[in-house]
C-alpha positions as protocol buffer text, in pm:
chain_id: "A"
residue {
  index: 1
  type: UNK
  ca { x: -4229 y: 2655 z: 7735 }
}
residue {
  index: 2
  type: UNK
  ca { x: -4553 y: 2826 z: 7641 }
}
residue {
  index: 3
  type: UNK
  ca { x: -4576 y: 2947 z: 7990 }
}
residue {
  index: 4
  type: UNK
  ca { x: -4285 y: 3098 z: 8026 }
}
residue {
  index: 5
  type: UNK
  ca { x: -4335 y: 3279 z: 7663 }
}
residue {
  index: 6
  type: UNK
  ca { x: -4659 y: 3446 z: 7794 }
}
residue {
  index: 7
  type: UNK
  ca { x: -4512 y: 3540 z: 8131 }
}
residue {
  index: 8
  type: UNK
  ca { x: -4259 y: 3734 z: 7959 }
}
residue {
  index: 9
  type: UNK
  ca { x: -4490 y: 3851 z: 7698 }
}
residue {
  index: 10
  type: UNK
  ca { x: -4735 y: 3997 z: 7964 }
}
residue {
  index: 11
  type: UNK
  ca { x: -4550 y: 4296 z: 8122 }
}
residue {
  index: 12
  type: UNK
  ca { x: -4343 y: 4361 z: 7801 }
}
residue {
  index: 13
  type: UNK
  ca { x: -4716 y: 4434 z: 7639 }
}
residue {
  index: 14
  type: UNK
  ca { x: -4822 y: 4631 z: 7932 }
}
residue {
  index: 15
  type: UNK
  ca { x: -4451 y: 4843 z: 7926 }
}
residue {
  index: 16
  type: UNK
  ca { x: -4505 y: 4891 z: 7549 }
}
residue {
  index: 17
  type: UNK
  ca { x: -4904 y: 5017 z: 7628 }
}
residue {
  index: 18
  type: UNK
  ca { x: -4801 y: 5282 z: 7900 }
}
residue {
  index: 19
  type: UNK
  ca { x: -4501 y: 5365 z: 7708 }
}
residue {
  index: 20
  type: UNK
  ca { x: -4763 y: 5441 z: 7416 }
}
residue {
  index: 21
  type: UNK
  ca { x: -4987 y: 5599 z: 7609 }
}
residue {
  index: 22
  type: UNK
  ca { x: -4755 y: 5841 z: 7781 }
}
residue {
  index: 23
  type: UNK
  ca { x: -4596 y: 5932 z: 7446 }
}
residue {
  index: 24
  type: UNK
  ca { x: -4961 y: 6039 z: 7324 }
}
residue {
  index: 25
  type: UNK
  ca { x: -5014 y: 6295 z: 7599 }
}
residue {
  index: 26
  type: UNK
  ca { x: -4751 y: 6425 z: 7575 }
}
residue {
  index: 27
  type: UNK
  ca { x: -4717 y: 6477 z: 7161 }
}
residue {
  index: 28
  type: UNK
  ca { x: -4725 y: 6812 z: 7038 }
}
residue {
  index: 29
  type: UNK
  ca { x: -4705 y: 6945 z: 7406 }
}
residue {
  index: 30
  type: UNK
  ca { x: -4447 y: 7200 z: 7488 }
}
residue {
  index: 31
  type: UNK
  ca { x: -4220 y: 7063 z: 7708 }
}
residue {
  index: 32
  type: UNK
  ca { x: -4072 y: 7334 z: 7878 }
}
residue {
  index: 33
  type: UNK
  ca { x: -4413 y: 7438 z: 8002 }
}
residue {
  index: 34
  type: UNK
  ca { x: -4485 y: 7119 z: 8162 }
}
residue {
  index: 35
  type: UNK
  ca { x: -4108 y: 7137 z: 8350 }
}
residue {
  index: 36
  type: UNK
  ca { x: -4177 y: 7546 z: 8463 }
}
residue {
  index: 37
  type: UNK
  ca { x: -4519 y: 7373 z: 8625 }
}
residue {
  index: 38
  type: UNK
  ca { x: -4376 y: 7105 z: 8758 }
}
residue {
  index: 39
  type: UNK
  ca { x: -4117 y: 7385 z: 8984 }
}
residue {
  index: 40
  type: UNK
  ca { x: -4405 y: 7563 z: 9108 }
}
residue {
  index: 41
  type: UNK
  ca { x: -4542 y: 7498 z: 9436 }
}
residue {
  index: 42
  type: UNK
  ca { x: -4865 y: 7302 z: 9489 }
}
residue {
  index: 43
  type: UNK
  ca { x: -4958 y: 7537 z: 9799 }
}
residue {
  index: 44
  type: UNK
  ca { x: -4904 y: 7898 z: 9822 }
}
């Protein structure tokens, strides 16, 4: 049973980290400026 506990534990850890981490680069940011340069075009 302790097996199984950790191999659930694992990835719900590593969702919670990038879930943190994402959160934090994005706090404070002004969203609608990251949408307007995600439309542009990467090549002119």
């Amino acid at each position: 049973m302790g097996w199984a506990a950790i191999a659930i534990m694992v990835p719900t850890l590593i969702a919670l980290g990038l879930v943190a981490w994402f959160g934090r680069e994005t706090r404070g940011a002004d969203l609608r400026r990251l949408d307007e340069a995600m439309d542009e075009p990467l090549v002119g």
